[in-house]
PAFIMAR-505228 format. One record per residue (C-alpha): residue number from 0; residue in one letter; chain; x, y, z. Coordinates in pm, 1 decimal. Layout:
<sites>
SITE     n   res   chain          u          v          w
SITE   NUM     A       A          X          Y          Z
...
</sites>
This chain:
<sites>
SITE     n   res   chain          u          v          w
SITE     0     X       A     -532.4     -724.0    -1899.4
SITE     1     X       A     -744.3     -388.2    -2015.4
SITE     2     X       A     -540.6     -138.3    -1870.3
SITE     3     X       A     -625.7      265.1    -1827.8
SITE     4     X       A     -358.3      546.7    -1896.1
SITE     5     X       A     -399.9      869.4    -1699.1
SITE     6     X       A     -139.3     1132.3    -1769.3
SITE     7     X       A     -143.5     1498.9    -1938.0
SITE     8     X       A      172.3     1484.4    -2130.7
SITE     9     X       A       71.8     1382.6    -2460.4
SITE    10     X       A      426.6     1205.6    -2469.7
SITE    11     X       A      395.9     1020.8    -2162.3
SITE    12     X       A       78.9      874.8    -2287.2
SITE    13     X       A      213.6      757.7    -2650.4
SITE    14     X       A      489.2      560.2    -2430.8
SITE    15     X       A      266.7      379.7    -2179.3
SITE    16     X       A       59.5      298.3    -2481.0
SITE    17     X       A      302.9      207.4    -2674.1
SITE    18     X       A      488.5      -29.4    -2355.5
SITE    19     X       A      105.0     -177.9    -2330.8
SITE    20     X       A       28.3     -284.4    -2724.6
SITE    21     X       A      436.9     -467.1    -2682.7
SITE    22     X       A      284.5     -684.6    -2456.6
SITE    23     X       A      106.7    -1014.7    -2512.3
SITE    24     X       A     -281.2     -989.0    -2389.4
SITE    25     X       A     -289.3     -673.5    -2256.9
SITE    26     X       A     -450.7     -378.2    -2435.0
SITE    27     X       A     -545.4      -12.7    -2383.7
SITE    28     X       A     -886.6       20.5    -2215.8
SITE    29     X       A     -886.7      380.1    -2239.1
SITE    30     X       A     -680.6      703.4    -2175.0
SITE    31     X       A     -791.1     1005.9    -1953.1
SITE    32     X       A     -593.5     1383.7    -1958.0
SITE    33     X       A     -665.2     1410.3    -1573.3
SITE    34     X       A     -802.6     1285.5    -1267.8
SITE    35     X       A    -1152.0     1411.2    -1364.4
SITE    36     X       A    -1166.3     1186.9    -1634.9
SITE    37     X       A    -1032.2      937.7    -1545.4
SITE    38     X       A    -1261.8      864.3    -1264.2
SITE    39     X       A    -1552.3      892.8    -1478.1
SITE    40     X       A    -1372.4      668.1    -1701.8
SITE    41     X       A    -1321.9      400.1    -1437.3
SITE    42     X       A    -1662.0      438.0    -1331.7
SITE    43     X       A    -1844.5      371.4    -1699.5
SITE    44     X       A    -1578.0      126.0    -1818.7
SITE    45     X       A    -1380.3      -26.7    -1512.8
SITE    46     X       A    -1010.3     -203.9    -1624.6
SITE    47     X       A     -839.2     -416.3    -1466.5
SITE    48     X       A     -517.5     -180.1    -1415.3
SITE    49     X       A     -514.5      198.2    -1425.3
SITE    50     X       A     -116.8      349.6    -1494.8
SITE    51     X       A     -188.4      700.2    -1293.8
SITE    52     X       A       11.9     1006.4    -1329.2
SITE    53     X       A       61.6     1205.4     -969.7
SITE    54     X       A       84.8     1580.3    -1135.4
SITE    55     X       A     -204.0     1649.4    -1306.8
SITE    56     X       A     -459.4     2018.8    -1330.8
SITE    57     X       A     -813.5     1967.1    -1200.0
SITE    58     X       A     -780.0     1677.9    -1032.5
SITE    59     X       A     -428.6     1491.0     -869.4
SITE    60     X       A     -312.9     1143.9     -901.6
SITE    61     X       A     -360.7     1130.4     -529.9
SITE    62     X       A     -726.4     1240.0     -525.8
SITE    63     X       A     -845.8     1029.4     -842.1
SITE    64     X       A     -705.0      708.4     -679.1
SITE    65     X       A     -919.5      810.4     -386.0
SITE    66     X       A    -1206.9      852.0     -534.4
SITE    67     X       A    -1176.3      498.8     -802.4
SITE    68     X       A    -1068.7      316.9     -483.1
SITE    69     X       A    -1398.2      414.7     -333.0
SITE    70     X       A    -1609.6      377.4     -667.2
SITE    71     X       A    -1501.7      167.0     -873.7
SITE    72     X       A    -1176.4      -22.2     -706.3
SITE    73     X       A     -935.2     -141.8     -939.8
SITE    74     X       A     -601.4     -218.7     -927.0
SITE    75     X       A     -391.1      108.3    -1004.9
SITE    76     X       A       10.4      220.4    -1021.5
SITE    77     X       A      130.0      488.0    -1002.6
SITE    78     X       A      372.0      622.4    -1271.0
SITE    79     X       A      484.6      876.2    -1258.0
SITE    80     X       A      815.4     1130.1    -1463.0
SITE    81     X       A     1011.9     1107.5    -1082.0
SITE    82     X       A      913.2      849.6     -776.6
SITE    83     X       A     1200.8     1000.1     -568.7
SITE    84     X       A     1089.1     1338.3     -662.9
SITE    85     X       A      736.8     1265.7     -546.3
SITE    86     X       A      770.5     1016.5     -284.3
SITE    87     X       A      503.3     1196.7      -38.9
SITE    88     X       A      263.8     1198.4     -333.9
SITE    89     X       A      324.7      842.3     -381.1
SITE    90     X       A      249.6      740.1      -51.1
SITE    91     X       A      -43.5      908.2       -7.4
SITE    92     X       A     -168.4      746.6     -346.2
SITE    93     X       A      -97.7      432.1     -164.1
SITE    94     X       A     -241.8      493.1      129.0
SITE    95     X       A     -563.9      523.6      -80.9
SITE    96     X       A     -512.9      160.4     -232.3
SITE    97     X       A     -191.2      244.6     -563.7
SITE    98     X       A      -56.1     -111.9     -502.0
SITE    99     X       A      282.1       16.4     -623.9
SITE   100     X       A      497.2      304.3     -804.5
SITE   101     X       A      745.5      329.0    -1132.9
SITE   102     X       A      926.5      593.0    -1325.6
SITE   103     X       A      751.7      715.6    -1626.9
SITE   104     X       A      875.7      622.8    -1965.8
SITE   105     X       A     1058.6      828.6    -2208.8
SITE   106     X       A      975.4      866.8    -2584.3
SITE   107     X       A     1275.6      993.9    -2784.0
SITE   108     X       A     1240.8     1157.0    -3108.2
SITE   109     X       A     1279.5      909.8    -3332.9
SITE   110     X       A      962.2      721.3    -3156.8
SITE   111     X       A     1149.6      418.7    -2944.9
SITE   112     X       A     1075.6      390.4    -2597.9
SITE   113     X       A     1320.6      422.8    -2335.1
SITE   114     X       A     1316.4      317.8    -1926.1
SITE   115     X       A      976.3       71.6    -1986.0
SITE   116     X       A     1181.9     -236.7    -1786.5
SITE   117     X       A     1093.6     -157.6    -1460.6
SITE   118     X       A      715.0      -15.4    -1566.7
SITE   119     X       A      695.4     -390.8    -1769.4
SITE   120     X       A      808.5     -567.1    -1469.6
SITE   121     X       A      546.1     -400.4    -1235.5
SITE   122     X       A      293.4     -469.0    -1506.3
SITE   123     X       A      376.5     -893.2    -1486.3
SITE   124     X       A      383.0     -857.7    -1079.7
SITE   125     X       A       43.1     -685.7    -1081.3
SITE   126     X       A     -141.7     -901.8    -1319.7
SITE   127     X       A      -35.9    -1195.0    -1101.1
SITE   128     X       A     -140.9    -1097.9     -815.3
SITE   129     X       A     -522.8     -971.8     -953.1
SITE   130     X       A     -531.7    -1180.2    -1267.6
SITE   131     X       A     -745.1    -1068.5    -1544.5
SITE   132     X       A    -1034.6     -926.1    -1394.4
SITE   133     X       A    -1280.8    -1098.0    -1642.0
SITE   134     X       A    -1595.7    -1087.6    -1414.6
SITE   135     X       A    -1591.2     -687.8    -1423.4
SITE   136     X       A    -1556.4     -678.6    -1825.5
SITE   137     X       A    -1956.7     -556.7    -1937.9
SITE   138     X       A    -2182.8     -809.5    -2106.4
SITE   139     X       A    -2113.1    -1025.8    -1813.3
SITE   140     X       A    -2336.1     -999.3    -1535.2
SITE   141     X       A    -2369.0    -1278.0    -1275.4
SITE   142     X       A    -2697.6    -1445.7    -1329.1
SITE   143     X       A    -2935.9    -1615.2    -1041.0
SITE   144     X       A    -2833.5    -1987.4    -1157.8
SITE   145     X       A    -2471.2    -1910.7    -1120.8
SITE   146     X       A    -2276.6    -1968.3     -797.3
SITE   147     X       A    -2330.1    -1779.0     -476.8
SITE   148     X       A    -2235.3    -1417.5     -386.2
SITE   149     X       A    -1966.0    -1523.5     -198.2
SITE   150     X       A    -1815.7    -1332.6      186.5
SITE   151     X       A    -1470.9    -1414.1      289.8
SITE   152     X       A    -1395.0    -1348.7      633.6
SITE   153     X       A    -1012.1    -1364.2      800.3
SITE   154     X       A     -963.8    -1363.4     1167.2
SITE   155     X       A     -756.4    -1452.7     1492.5
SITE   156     X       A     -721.0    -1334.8     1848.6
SITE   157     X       A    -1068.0    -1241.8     1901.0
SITE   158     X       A    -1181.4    -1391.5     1623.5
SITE   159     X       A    -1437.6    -1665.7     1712.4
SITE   160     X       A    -1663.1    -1413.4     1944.6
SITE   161     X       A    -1626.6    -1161.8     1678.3
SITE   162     X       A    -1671.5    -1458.8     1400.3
SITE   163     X       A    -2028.3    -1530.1     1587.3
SITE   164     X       A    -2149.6    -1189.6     1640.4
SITE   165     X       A    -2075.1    -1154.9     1251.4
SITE   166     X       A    -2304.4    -1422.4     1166.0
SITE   167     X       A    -2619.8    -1389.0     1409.6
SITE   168     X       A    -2804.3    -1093.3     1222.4
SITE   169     X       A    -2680.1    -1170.9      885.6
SITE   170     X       A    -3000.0    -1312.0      636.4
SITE   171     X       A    -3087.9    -1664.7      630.5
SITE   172     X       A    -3301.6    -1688.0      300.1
SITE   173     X       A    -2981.5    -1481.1       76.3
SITE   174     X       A    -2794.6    -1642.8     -244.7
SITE   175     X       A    -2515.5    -1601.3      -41.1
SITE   176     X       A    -2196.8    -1826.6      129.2
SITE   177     X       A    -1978.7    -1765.3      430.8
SITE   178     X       A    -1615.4    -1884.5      425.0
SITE   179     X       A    -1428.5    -1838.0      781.1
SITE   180     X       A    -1054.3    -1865.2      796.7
SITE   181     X       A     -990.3    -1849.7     1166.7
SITE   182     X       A     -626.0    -1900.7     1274.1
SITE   183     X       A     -708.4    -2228.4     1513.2
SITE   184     X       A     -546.7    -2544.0     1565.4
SITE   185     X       A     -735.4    -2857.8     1384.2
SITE   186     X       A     -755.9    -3015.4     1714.8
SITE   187     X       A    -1022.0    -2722.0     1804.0
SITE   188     X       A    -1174.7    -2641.4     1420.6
SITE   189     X       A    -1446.2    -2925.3     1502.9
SITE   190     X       A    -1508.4    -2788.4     1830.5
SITE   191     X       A    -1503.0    -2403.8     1727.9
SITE   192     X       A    -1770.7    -2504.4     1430.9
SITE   193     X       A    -2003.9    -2658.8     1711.2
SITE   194     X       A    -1950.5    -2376.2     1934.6
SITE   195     X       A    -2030.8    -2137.0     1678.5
SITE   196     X       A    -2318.8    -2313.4     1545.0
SITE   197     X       A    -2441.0    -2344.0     1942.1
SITE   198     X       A    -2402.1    -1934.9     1935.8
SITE   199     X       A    -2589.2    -1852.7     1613.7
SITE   200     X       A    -2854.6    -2096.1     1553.3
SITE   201     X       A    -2679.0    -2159.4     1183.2
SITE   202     X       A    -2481.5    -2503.4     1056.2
SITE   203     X       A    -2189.5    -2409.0     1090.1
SITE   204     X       A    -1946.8    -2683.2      931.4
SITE   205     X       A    -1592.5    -2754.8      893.3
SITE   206     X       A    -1510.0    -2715.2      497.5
SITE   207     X       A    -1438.6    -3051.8      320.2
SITE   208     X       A    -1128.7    -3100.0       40.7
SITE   209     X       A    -1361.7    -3090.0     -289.7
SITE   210     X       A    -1697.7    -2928.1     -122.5
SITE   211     X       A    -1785.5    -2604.2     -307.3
SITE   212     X       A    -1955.9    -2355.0     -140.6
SITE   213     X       A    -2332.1    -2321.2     -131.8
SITE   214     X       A    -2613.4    -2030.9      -91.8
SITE   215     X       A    -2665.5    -2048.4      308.9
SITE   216     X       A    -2334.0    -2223.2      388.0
SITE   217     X       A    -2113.6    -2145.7      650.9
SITE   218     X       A    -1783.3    -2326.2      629.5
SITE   219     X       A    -1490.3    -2299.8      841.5
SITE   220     X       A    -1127.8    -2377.1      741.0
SITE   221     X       A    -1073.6    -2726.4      968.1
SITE   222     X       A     -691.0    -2809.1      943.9
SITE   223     X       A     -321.3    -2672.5      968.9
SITE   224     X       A     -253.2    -2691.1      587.6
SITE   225     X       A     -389.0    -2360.5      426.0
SITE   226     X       A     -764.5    -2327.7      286.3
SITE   227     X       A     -749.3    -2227.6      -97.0
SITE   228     X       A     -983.7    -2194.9     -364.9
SITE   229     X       A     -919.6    -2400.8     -670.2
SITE   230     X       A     -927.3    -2286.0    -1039.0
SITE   231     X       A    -1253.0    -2568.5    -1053.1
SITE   232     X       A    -1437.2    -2316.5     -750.7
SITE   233     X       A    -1352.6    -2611.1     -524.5
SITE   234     X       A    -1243.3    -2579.5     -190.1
SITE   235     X       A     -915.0    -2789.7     -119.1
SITE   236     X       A     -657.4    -2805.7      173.7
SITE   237     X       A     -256.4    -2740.5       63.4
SITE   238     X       A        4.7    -2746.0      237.9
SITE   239     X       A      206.7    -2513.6       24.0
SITE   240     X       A      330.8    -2260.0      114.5
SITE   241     X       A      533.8    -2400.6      358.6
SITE   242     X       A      685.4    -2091.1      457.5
SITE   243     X       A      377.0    -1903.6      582.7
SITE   244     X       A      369.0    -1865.3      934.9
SITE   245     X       A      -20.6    -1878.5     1017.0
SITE   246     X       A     -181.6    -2176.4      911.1
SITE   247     X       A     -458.2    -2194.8      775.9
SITE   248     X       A     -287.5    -1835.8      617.8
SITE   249     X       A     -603.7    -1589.9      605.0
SITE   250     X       A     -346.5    -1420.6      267.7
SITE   251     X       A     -353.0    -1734.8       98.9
SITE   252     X       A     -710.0    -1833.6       94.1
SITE   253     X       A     -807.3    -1442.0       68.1
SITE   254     X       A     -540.8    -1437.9     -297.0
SITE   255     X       A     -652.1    -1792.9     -423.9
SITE   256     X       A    -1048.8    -1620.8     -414.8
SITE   257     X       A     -937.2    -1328.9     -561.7
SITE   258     X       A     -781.4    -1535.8     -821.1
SITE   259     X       A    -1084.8    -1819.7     -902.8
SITE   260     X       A    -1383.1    -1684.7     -767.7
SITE   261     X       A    -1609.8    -1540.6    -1066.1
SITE   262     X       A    -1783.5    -1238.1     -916.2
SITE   263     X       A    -1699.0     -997.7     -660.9
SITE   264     X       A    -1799.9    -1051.6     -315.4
SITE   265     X       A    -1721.5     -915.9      -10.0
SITE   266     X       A    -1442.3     -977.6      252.5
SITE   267     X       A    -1384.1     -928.0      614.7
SITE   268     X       A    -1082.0     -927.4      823.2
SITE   269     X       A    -1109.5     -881.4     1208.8
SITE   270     X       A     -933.9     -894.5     1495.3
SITE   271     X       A     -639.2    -1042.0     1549.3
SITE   272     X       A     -263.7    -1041.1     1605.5
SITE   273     X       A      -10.5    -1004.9     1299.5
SITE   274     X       A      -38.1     -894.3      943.0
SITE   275     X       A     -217.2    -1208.9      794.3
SITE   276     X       A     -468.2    -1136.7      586.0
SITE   277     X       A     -380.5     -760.0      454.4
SITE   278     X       A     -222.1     -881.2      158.4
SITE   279     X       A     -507.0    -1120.0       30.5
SITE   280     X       A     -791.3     -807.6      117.0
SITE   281     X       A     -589.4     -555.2     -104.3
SITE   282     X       A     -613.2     -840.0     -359.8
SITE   283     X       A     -965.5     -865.6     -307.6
SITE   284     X       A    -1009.7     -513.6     -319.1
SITE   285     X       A     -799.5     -453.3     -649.3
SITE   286     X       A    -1051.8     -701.3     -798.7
SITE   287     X       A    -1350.8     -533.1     -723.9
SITE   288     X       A    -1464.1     -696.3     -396.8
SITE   289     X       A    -1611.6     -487.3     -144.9
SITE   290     X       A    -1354.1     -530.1      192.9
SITE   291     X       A    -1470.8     -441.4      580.2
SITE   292     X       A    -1187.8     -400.7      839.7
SITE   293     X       A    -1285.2     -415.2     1181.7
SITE   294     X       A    -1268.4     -110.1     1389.2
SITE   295     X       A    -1034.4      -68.3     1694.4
SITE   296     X       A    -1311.9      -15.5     1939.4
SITE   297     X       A    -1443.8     -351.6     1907.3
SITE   298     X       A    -1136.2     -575.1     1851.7
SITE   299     X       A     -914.4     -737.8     2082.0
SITE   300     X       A     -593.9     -746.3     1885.9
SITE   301     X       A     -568.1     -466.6     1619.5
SITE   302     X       A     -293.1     -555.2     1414.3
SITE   303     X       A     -444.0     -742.2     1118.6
SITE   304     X       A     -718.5     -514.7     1033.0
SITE   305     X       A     -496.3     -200.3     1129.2
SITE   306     X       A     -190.2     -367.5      844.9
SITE   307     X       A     -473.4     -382.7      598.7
SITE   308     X       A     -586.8      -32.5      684.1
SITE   309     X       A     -278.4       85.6      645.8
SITE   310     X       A     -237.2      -22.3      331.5
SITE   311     X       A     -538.6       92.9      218.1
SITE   312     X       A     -707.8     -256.9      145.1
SITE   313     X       A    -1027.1     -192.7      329.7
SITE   314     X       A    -1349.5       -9.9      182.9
SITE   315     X       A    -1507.8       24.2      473.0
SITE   316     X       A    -1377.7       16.6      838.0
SITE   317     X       A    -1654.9     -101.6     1082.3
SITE   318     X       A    -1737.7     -221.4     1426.3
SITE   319     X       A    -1843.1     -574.8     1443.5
SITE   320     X       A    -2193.0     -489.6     1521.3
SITE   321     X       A    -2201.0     -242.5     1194.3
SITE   322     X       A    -2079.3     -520.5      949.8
SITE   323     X       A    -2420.5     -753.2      912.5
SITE   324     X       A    -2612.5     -391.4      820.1
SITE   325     X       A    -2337.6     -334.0      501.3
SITE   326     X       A    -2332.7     -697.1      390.2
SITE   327     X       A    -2702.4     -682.5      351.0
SITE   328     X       A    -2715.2     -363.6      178.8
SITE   329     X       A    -2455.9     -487.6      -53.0
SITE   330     X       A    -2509.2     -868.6      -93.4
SITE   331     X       A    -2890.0     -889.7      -60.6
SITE   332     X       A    -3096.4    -1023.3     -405.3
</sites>
């Protein structure tokens, strides 16, 4: 991973750089002396993890994670000399999309480095759960023969209204597919594709094990093992992991994108009951994705897209009717 260090203690910064070079492929992307710079780091040269200080002059660890969260989202943890000292600050930073928080490390005199474990160990957690982000590095722009711009889009109680209201206004004639994971039994996914298909006027079809997606698809997720997207861009049905309460899990098909997919997109999660699917968007969104929450006005269960709110995985939060406009301002070539 190419990974940002924002701090200004000179000290601080030899010992996060110093914890980086010690570990196998990762490397220093660049270091800022505030929140100032670093945003208009992030914004010319985007990494794919940013170490952020909290106390900075000119411009807070809270504030700059605000601002690269809504220009340039990366994946970004806090560290910073106390977490119990700072705890407010630190949840604020998360509430604007820090994915997690670690003690600083200390550089003694003689040069070693003291107290990196725990910063290490957050460091392994975060590059599995975003991976190398090597669709953001420059020099490698998506080009019209590649695949699709891809949208994502979780849902549950509600969903299938909200699900078809999505789709009627959105373009026909875009280089762009639609992938639904709608918590449903697969004695009704067959039914639900007809019946949204009926609604919108599009072909609306049940996703096959080994079908990848296609400009003008629109696939649903069509059994109770979980929907995932395979290293090969494939879509596959898995029934690990067993654990997961919702099946097809909105998380795990949301985290396996996040993982394979080559470009960002953009993902959706709307109404329903639960956290599913709060998890995978934050993913999404620490990869560069652009990620839509539905609004409370227009859902009929607000727990999912409130839990990814809350955690500060959604871009934009949106009423159903408001989501077709941003897609196509985003998404359209």
């Amino acid at each position: 991973m190419r990974i940002g260090i924002v701090n200004d203690v000179r000290a601080a910064c030899e010992a996060l750089r110093r914890v980086v070079d010690s570990l196998p492929d990762h490397e220093v992307a660049w270091t800022a002396a505030d929140g100032v710079e670093a945003v208009a780091l992030a914004r010319r040269d985007r990494p794919d993890l940013i170490l952020m200080d909290l106390i900075m002059p000119h411009l807070d660890g809270v504030q700059a994670t605000r601002q690269i969260m809504a220009s340039a989202p990366c994946a970004i943890l806090v560290v910073t000399a106390t977490v119990s000292g700072n705890i407010g600050l630190v949840y604020e930073a998360m509430g604007f999309g820090a994915l997690d928080a670690v003690d600083t490390p200390m550089l003694g005199a003689a040069g070693e480095v003291s107290g990196a474990g725990a910063l290490v160990e957050k460091i392994g957690m975060i590059a599995k759960l975003v991976g190398a982000a090597e669709s953001r590095r420059p020099g490698r722009p998506a080009t019209a023969s590649g695949p699709p711009r891809l949208v994502v889009v979780g849902a549950s109680t509600g969903g299938p209204k909200a699900v078809s209201d999505l789709v009627v206004p959105l373009p026909r004639d875009w280089n762009v597919a639609v992938v639904i994971v709608q918590h449903v039994d697969v004695a009704f996914s067959q039914g639900l594709a007809k019946w949204l298909g009926d609604r919108t006027g599009r072909a609306v079809r049940v996703a096959e094990h080994g079908q990848q997606p296609a400009a003008g698809d629109v696939l649903l997720a069509g059994t109770n093992d979980h929907l995932v997207l395979s290293r090969a861009r494939t879509l596959e049905y898995r029934a690990e992991p067993r654990d997961v309460f919702f099946r097809p899990s909105v998380d795990v098909f949301f985290e396996s994108v996040a993982e394979h997919w080559p470009q960002p997109g953009a993902a959706l999660l709307l109404t329903g009951m639960g956290k599913d699917g709060a998890r995978g968007l934050l993913a999404l969104r620490s990869r560069g994705w652009h990620t839509i929450a539905q609004d409370e006005s227009s859902s009929v269960v607000w727990s999912m897209p409130k839990a990814a709110i809350d955690t500060g995985a959604a871009c934009e939060v949106l009423s159903v009717g408001q989501m077709a406009g941003s897609l196509t301002a985003r998404l359209a070539v």
